[in-house]
PDB file as gemmi writes it, atoms N, CA and C in Angstrom:
CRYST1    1.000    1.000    1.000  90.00  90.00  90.00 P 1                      
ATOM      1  N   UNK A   1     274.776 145.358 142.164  1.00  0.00           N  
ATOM      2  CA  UNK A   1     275.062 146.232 141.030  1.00  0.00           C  
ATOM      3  C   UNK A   1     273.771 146.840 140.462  1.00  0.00           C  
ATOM      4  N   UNK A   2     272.732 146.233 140.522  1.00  0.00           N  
ATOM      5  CA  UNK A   2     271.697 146.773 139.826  1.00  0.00           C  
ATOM      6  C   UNK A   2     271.121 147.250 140.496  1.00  0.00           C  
ATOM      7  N   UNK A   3     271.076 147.373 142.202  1.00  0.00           N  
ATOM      8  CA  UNK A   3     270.406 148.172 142.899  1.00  0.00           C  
ATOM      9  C   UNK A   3     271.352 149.507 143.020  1.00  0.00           C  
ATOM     10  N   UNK A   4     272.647 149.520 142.405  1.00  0.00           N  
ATOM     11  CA  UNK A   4     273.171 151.019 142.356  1.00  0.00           C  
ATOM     12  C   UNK A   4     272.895 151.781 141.263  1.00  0.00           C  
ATOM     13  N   UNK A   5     272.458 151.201 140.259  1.00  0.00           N  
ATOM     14  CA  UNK A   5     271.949 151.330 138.726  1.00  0.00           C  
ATOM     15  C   UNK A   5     270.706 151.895 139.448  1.00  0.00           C  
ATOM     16  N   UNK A   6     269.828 151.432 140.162  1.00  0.00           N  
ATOM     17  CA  UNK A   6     268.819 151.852 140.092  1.00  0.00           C  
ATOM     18  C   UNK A   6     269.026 152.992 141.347  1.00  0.00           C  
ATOM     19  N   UNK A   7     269.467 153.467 142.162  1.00  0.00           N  
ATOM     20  CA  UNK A   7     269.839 154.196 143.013  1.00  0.00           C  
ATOM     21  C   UNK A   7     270.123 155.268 142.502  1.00  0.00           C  
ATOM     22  N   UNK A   8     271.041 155.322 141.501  1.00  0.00           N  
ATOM     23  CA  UNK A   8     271.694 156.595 140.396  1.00  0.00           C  
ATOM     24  C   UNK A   8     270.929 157.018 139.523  1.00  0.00           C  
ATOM     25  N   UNK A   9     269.978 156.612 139.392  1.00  0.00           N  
ATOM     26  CA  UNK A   9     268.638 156.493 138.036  1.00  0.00           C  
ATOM     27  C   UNK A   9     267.865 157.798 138.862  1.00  0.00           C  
ATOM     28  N   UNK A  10     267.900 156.712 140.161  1.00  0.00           N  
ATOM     29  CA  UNK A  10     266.565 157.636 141.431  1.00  0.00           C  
ATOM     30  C   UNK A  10     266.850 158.819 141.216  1.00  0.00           C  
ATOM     31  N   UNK A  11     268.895 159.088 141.660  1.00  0.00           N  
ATOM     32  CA  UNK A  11     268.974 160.440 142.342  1.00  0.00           C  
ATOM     33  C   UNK A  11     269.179 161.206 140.720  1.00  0.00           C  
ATOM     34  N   UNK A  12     269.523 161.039 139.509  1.00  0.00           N  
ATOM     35  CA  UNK A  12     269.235 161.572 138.312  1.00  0.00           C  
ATOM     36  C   UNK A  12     268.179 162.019 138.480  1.00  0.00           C  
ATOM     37  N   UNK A  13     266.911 161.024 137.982  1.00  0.00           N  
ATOM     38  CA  UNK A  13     265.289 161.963 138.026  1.00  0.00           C  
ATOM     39  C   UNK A  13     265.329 163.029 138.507  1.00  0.00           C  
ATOM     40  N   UNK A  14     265.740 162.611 140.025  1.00  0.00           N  
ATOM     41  CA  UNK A  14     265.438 163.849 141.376  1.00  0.00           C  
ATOM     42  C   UNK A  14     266.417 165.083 141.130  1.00  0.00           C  
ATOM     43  N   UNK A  15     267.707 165.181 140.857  1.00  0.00           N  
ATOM     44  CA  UNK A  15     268.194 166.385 140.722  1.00  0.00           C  
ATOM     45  C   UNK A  15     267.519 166.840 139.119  1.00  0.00           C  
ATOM     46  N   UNK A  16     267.009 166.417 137.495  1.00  0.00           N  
ATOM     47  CA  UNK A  16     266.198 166.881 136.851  1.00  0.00           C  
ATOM     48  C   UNK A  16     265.100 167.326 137.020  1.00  0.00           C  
ATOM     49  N   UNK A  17     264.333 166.590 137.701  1.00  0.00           N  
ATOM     50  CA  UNK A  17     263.013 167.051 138.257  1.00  0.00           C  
ATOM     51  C   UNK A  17     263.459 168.451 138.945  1.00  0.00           C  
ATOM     52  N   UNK A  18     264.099 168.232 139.818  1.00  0.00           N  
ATOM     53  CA  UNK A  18     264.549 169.780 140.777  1.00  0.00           C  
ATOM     54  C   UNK A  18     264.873 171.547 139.679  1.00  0.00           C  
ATOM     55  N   UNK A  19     265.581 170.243 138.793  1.00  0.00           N  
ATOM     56  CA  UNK A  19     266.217 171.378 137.756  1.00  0.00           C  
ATOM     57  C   UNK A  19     265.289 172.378 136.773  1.00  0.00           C  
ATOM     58  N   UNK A  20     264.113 171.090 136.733  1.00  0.00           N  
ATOM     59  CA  UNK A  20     262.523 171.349 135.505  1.00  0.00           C  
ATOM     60  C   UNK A  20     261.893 172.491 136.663  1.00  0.00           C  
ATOM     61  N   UNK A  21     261.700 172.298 137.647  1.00  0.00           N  
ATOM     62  CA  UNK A  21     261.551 172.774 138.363  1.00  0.00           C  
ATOM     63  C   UNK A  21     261.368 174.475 138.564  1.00  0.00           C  
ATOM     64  N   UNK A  22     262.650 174.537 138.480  1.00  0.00           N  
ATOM     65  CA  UNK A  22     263.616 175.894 138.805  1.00  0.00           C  
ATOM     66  C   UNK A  22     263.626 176.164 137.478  1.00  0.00           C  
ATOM     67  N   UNK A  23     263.539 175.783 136.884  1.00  0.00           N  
ATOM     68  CA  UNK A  23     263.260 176.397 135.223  1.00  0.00           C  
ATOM     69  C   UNK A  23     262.460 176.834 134.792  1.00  0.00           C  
ATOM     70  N   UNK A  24     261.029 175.979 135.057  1.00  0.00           N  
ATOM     71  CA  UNK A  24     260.159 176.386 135.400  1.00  0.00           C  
ATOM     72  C   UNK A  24     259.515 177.534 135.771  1.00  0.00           C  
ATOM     73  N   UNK A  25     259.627 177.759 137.704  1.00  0.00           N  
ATOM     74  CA  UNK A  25     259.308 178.815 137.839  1.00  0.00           C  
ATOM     75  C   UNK A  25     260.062 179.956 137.780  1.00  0.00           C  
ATOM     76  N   UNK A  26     261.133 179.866 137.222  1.00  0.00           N  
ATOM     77  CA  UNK A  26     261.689 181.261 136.727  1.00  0.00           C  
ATOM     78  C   UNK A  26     261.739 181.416 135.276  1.00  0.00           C  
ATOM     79  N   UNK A  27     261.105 180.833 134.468  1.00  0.00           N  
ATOM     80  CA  UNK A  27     260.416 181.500 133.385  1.00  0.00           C  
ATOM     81  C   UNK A  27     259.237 181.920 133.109  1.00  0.00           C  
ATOM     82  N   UNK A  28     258.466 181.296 133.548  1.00  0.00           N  
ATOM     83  CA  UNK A  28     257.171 181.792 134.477  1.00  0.00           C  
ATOM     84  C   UNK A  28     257.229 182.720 134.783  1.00  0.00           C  
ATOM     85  N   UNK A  29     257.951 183.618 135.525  1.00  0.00           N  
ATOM     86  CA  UNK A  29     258.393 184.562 136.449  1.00  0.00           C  
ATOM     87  C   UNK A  29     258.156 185.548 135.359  1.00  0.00           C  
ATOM     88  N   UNK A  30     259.723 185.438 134.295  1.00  0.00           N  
ATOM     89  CA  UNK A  30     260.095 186.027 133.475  1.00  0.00           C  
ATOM     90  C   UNK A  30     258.633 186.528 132.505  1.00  0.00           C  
ATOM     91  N   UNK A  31     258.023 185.362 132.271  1.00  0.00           N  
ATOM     92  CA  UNK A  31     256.659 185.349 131.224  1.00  0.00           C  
ATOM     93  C   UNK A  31     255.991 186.118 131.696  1.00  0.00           C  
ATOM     94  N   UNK A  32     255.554 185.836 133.173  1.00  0.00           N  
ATOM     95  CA  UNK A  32     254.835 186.654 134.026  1.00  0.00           C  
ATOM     96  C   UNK A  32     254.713 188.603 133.688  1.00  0.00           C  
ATOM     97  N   UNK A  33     256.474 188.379 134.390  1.00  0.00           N  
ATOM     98  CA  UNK A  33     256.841 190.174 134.202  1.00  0.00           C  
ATOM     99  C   UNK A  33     256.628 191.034 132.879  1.00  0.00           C  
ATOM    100  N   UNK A  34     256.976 190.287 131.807  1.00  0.00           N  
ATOM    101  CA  UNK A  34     256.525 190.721 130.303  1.00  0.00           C  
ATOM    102  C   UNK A  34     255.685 190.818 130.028  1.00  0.00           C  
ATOM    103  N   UNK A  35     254.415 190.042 130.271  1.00  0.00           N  
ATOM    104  CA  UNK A  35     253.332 190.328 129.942  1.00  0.00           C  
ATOM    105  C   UNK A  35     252.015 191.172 130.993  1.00  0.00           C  
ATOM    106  N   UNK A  36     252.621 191.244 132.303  1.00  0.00           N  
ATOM    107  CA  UNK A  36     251.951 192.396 133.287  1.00  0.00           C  
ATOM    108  C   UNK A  36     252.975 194.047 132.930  1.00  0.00           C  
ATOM    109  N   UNK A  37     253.886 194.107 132.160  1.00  0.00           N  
ATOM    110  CA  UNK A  37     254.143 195.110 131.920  1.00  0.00           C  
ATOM    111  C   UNK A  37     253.258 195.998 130.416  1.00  0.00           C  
ATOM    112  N   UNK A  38     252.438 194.671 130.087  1.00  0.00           N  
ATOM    113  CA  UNK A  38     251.565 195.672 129.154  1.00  0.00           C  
ATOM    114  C   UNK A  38     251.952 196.026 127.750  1.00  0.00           C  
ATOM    115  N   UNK A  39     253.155 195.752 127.864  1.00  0.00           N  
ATOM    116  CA  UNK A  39     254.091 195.900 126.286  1.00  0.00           C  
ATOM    117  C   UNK A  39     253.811 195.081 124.877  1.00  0.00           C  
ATOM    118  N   UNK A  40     253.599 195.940 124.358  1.00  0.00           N  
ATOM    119  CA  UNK A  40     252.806 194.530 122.832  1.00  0.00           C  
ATOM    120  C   UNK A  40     254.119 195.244 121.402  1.00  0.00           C  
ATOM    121  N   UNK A  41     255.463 195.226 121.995  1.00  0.00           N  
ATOM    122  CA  UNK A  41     255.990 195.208 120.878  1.00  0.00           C  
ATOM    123  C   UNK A  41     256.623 194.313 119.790  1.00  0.00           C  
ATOM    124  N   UNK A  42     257.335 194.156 119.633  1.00  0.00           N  
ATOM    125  CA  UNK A  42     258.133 192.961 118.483  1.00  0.00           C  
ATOM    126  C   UNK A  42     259.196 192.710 119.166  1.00  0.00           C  
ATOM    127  N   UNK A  43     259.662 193.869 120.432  1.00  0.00           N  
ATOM    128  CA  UNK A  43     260.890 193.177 121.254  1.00  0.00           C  
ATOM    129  C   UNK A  43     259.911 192.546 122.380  1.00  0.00           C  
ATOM    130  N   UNK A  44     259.022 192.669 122.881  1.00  0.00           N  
ATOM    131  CA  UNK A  44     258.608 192.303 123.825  1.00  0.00           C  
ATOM    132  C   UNK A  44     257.831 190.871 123.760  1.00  0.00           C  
ATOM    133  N   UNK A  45     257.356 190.990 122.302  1.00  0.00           N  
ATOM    134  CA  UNK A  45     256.554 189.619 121.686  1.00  0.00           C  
ATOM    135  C   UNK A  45     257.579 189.003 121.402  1.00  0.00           C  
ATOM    136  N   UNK A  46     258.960 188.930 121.056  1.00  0.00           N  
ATOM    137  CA  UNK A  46     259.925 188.545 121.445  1.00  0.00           C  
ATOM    138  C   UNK A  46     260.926 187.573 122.211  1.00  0.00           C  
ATOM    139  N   UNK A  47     260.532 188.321 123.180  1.00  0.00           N  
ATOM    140  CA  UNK A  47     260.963 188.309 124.837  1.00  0.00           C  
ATOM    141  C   UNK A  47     259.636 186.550 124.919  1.00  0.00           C  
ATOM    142  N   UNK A  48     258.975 187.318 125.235  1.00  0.00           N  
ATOM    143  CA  UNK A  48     257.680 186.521 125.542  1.00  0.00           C  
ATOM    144  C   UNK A  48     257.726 185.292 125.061  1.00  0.00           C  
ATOM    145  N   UNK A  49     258.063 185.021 123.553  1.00  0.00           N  
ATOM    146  CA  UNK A  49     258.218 184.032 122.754  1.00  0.00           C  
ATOM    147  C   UNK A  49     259.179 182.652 123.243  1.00  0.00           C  
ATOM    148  N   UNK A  50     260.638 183.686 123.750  1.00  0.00           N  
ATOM    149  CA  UNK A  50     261.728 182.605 123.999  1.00  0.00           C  
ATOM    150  C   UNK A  50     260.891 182.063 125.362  1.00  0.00           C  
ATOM    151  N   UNK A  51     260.516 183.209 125.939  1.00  0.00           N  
ATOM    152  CA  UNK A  51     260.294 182.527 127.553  1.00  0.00           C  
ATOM    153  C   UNK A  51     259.140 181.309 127.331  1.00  0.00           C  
ATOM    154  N   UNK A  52     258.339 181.691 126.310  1.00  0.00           N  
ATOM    155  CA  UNK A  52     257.570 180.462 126.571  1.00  0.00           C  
ATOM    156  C   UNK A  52     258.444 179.056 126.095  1.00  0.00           C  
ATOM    157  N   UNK A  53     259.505 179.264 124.973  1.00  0.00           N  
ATOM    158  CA  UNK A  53     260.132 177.970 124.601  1.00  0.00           C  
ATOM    159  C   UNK A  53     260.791 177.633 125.591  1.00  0.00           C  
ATOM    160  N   UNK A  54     261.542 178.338 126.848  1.00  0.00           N  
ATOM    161  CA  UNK A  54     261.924 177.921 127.802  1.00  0.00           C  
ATOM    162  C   UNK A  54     261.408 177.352 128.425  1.00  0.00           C  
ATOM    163  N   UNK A  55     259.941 177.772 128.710  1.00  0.00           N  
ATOM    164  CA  UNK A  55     259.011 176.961 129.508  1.00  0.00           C  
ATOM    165  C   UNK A  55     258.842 175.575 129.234  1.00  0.00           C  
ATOM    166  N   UNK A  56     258.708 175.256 127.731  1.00  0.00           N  
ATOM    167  CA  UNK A  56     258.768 174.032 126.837  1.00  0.00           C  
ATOM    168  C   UNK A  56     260.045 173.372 127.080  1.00  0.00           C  
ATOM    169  N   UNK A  57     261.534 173.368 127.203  1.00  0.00           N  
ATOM    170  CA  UNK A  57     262.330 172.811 127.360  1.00  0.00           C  
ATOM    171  C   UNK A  57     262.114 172.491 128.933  1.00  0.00           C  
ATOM    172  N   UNK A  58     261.891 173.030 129.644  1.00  0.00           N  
ATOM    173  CA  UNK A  58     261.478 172.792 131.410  1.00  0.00           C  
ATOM    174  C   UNK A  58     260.575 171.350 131.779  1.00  0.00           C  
ATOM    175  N   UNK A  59     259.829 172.082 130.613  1.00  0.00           N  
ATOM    176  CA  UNK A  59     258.121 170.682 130.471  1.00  0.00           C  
ATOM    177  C   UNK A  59     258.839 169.400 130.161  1.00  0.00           C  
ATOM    178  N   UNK A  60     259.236 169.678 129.061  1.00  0.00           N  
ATOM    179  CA  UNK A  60     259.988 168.294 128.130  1.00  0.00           C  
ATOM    180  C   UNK A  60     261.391 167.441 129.347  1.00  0.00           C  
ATOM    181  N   UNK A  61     262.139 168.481 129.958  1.00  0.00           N  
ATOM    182  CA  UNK A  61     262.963 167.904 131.075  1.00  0.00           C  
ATOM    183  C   UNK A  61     262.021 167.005 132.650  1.00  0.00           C  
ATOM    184  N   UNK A  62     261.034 168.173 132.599  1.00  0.00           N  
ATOM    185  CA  UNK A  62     260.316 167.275 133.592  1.00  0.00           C  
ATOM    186  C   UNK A  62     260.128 165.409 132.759  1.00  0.00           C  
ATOM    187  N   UNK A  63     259.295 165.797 131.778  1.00  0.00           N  
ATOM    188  CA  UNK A  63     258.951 164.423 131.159  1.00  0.00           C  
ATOM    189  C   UNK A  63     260.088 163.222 130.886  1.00  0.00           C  
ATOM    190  N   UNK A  64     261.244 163.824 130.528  1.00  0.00           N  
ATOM    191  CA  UNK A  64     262.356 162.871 130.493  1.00  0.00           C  
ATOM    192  C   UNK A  64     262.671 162.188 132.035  1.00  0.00           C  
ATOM    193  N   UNK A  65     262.548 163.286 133.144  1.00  0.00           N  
ATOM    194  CA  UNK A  65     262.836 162.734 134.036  1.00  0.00           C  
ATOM    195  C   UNK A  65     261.778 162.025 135.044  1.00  0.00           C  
ATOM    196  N   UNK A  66     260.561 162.032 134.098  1.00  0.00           N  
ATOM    197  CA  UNK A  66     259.350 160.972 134.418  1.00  0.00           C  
ATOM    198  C   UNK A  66     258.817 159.612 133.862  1.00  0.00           C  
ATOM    199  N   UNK A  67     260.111 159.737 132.967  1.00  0.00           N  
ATOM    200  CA  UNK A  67     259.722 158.865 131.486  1.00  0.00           C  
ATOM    201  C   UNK A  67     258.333 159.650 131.119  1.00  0.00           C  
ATOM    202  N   UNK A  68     257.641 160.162 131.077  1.00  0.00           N  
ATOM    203  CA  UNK A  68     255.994 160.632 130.219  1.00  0.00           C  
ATOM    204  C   UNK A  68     256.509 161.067 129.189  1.00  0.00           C  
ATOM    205  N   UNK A  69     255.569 160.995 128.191  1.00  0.00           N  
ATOM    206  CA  UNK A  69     255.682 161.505 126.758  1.00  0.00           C  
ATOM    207  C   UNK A  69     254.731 163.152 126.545  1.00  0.00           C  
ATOM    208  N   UNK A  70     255.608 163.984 125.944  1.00  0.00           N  
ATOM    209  CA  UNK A  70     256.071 165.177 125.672  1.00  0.00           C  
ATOM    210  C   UNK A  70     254.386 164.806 125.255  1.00  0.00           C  
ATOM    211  N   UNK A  71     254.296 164.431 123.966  1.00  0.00           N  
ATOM    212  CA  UNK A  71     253.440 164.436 123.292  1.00  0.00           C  
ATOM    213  C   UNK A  71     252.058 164.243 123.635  1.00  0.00           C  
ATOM    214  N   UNK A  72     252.143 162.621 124.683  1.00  0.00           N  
ATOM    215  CA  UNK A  72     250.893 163.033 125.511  1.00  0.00           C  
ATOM    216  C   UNK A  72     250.293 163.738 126.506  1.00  0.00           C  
ATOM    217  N   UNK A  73     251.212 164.584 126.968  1.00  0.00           N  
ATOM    218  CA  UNK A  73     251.176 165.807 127.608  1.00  0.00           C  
ATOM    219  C   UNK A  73     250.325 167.014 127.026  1.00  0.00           C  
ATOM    220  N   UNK A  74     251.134 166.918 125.568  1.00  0.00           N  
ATOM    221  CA  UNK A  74     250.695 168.380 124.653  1.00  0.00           C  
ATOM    222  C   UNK A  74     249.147 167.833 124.387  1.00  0.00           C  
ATOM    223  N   UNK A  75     248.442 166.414 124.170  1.00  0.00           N  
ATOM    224  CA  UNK A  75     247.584 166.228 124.038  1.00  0.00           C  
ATOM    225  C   UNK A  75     246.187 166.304 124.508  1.00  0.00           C  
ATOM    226  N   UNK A  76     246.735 165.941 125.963  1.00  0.00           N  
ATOM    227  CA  UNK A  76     245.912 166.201 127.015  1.00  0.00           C  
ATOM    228  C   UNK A  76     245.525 167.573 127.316  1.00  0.00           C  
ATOM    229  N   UNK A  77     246.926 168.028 127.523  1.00  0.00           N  
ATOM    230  CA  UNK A  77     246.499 169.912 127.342  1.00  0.00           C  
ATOM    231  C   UNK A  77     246.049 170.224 126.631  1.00  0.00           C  
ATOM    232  N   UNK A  78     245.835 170.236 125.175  1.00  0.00           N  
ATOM    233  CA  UNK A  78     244.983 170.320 124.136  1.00  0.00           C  
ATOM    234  C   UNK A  78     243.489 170.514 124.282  1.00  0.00           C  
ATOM    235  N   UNK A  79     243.154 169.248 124.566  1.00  0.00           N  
ATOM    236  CA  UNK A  79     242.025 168.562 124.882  1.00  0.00           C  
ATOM    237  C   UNK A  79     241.247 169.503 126.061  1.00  0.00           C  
ATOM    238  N   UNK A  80     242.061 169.729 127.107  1.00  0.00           N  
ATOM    239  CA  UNK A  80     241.399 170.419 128.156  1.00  0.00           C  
ATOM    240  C   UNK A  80     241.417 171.840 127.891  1.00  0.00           C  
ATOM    241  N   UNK A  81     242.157 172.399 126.870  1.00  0.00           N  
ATOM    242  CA  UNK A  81     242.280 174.011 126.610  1.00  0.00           C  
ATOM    243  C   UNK A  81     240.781 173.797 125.483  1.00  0.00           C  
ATOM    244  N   UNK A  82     240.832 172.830 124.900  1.00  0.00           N  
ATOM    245  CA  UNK A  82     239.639 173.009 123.682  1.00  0.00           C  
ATOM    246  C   UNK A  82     238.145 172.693 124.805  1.00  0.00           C  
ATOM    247  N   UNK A  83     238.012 172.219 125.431  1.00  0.00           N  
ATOM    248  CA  UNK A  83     236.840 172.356 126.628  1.00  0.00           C  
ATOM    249  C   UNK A  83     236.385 173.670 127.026  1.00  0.00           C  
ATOM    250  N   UNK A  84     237.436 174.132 127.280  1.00  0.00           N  
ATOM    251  CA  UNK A  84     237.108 175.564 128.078  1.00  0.00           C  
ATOM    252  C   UNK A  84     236.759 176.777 126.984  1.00  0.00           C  
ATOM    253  N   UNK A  85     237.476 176.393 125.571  1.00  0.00           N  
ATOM    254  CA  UNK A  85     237.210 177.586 124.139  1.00  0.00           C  
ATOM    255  C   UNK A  85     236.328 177.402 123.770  1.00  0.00           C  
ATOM    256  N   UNK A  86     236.022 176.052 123.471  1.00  0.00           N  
ATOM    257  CA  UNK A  86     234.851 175.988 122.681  1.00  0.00           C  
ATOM    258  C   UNK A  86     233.906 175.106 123.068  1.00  0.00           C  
TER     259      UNK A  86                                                      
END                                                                             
């Protein structure tokens, strides 16, 4: 019983992970296209805005389906974006 518990756990992660995934790079995509089109309006800053929160719900699904924490994620990235600014 508990090796099917843990079997169903496995293939969970793996179809989330797949899902963070694909979420992922098609908001990316999306982020991508909006902002190589050059557009700096209020619909486009917009646009841009959700796609990045999408990107954030993608991140946060990966992490659930890694157990990692959201937070020490955002931290680390932090940390390595403040290296390179300042």
């Amino acid at each position: 019983m508990e090796a099917e518990k843990t079997i169903d756990r496995y293939l969970f992660n793996s179809a989330l992970e797949n899902h963070a995934v694909m979420g992922l790079s098609a908001q990316i995509g999306r982020l991508s296209e909006q902002s190589m089109e050059g557009k700096h309006t209020s619909d486009s800053d917009i646009l841009k805005k959700e796609y990045l929160g999408n990107v954030l719900y993608y991140a946060a699904e990966m992490c659930i389906a890694h157990n990692w924490s959201m937070e020490d994620l955002a931290e680390e990235s932090l940390k390595k974006y403040r290296q390179f600014i300042f």
